[in-house]
TORDO-605336 format. One line per 10 residues: number of its first residue (from 1); for each residue x, y, z of C-alpha. Coordinates in nm, 3 decimals. Layout:
REM residues N
NUM> X/Y/Z  ...
//
This chain:
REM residues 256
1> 6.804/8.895/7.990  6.607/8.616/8.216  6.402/8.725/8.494  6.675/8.546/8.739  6.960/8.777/8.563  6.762/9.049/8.636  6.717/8.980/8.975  7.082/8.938/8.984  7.215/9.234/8.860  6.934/9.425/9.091
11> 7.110/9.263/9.373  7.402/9.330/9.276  7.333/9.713/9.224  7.149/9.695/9.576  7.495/9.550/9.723  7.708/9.814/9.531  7.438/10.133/9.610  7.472/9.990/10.000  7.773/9.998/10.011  7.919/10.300/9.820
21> 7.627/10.503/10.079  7.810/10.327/10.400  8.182/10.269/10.345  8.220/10.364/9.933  8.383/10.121/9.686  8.076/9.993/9.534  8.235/9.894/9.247  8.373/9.575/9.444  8.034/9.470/9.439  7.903/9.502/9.097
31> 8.226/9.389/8.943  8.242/9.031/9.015  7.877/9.024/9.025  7.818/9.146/8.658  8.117/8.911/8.578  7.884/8.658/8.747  7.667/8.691/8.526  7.841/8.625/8.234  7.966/8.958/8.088  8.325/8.980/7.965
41> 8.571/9.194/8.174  8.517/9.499/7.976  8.148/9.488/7.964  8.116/9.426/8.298  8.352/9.740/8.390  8.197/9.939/8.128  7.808/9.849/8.265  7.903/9.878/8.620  8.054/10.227/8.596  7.733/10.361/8.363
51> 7.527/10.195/8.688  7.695/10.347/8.929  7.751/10.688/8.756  7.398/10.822/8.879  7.469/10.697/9.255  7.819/10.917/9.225  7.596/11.218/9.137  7.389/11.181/9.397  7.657/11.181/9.605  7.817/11.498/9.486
61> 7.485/11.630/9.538  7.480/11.578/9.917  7.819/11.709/9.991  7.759/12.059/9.813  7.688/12.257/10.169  8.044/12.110/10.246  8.230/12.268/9.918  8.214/12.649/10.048  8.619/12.782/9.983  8.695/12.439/9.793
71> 8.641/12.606/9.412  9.011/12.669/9.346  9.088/12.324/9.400  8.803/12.180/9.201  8.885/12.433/8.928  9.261/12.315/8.929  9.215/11.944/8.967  8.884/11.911/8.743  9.090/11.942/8.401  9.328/11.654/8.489
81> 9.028/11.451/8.589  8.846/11.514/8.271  9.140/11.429/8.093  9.273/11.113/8.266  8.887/10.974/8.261  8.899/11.015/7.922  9.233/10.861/7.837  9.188/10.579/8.120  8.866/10.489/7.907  9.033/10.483/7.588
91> 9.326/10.269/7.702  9.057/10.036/7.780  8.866/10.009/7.477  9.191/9.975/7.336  9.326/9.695/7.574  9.246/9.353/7.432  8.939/9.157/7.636  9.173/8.865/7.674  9.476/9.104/7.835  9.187/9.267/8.067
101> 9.090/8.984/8.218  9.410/8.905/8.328  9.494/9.260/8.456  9.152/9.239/8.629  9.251/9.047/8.976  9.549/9.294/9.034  9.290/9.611/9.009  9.077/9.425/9.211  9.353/9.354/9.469  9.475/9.660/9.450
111> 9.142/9.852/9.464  9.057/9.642/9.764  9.398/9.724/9.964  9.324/10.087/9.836  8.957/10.025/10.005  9.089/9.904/10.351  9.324/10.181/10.374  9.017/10.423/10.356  8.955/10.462/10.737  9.363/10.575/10.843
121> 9.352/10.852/10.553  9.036/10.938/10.704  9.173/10.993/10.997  9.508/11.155/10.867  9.272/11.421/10.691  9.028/11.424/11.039  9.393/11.442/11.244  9.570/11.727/11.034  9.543/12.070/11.260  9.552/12.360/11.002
131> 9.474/12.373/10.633  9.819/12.412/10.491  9.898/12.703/10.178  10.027/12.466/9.904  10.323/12.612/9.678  10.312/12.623/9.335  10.503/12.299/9.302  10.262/12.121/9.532  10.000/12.231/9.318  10.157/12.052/9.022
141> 10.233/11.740/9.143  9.886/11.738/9.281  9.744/11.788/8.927  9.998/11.496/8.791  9.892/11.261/9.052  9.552/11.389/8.975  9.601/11.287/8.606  9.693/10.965/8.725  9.408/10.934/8.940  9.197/11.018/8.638
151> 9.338/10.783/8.392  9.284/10.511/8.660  8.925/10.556/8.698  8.832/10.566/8.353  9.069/10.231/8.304  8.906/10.070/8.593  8.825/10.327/8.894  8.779/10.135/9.196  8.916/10.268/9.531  9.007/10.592/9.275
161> 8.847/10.799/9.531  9.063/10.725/9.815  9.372/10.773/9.609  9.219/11.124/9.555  9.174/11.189/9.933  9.559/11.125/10.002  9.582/11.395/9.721  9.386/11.610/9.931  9.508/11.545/10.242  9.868/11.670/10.078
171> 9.712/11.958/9.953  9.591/12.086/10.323  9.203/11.999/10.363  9.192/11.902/10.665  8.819/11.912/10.705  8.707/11.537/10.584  8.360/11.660/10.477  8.513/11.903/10.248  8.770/11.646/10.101  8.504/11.386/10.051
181> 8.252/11.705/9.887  8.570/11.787/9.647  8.666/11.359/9.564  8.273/11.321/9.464  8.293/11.623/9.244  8.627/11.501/9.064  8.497/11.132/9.074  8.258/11.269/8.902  8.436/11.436/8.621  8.620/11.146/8.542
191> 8.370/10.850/8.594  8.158/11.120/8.333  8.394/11.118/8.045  8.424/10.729/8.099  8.080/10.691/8.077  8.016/10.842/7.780  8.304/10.714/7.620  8.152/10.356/7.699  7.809/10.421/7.578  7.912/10.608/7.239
201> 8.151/10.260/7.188  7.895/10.030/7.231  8.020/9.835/7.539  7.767/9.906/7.812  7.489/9.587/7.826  7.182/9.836/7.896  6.945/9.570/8.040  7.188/9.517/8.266  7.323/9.858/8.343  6.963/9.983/8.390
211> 6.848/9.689/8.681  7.190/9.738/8.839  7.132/10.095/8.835  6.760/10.034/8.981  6.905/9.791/9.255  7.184/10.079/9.356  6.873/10.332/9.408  6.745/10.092/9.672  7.058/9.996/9.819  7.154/10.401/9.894
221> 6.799/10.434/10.013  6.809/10.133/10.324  7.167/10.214/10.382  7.090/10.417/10.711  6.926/10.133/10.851  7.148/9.901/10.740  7.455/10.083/10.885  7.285/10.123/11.238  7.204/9.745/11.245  7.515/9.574/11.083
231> 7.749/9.912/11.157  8.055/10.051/10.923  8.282/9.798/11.081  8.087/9.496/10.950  8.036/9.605/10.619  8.408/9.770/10.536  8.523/9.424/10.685  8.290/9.206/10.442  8.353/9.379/10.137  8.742/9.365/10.190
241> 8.694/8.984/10.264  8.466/8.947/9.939  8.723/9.174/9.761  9.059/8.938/9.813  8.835/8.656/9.754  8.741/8.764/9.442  9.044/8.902/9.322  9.201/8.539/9.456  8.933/8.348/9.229  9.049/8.580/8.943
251> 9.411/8.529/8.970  9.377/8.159/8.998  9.108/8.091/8.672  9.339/8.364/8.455  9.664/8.211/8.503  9.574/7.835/8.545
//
């Protein structure tokens, strides 16, 4: 790796770290960026999730004061995260390169419209006025949606975690800082299993994975400064605008 890649996918982590700490949905960052620099659509999946991956425990970390009376539901919704992370990773060390990178701009579209729809289930969850007593058949669709949820992060897993929040918020936690504690912890399980799937295959580009990791480090560390100078607003609104962008760019050099 050059000393300008380097800097590169730095910057890149810095942009992803930034903004998974302010608004979440780093991945839109590192994605394209790693892509940038030259790694195939798997690679660059695969080495942005093993970047990331530390960031998401962190994360996890921070909400644990907020996960008092959430253990049922992490104890029934961890399985089918474990599970779909793993079978979301093997579908895509299975899915050919050439197939990926055309699939690619439709995640990314989706995972972007998934992204700007973060703030309303926010407020549905911030809105809801008692913590509903799910019946048993609530609790099994949530567990099949949260298979789903699962098999989509390990395949790709951007905007995953708001698609678990809606799960939530259908499930009765009302309290947001309690939802997000409980997404972080399943993001985690499933993001985990894809992780080591990648490395034990072969298709993470350490040099890479390690200065994007670096550059997310920094990027979670200035986001409170960052956020009271630019504000949420700014950045949710230039990531989604970099997103379809991207995703446009995608679309147009995979089917030309």
């Amino acid at each position: 790796m050059t000393g300008l890649e380097a800097v590169s996918a730095f910057a890149a982590g810095f942009a992803g770290g930034l903004v998974n700490a302010i608004a979440g949905g780093g991945t839109l960052a590192t994605f394209p960026a790693l892509m940038a620099l030259g790694l195939d659509a798997k690679m660059a999946n695969a080495t942005s999730t093993v970047a990331l991956w530390p960031a998401s425990l962190a994360g996890a970390w921070g909400h644990r004061r907020h996960l008092d009376g959430a253990g049922t539901v992490i104890a029934r919704l961890a399985v089918p995260s474990l599970v779909g992370g793993a079978l979301g990773a093997m579908l895509l060390l299975h899915t050919p390169s050439v197939m990926f990178a055309r699939v690619v701009p439709w995640l990314l579209l989706f995972a972007t419209l998934l992204f700007g729809a973060q703030e309303a289930v926010a407020r549905k969850l911030r809105s809801a006025q008692v913590e509903a007593c799910p019946t048993t058949g609530w609790w099994a669709a949530a567990m099949l949606f949260q298979l789903g949820v699962g098999i989509y992060a390990g395949y790709f897993g951007a905007g995953a975690g708001i698609l678990m929040l809606a799960a939530l918020g259908l499930l009765g936690i009302s309290d947001v800082h309690r939802a997000n504690g409980v997404k972080n912890i399943l993001g985690l399980c499933a993001n985990g299993v894809a992780v080591l799937s990648f490395v034990v295959a072969g298709v993470v580009v350490w040099p890479v994975a390690l200065m994007t990791a670096a550059g997310g480090a920094v990027g979670a560390g200035v986001s409170a400064a960052v956020a009271l100078r630019l504000g949420r607003a700014y950045v949710r609104g230039t990531v989604i605008a970099i997103g379809i962008m991207m995703a446009l760019d995608m679309l147009w050099r995979a089917w030309r």
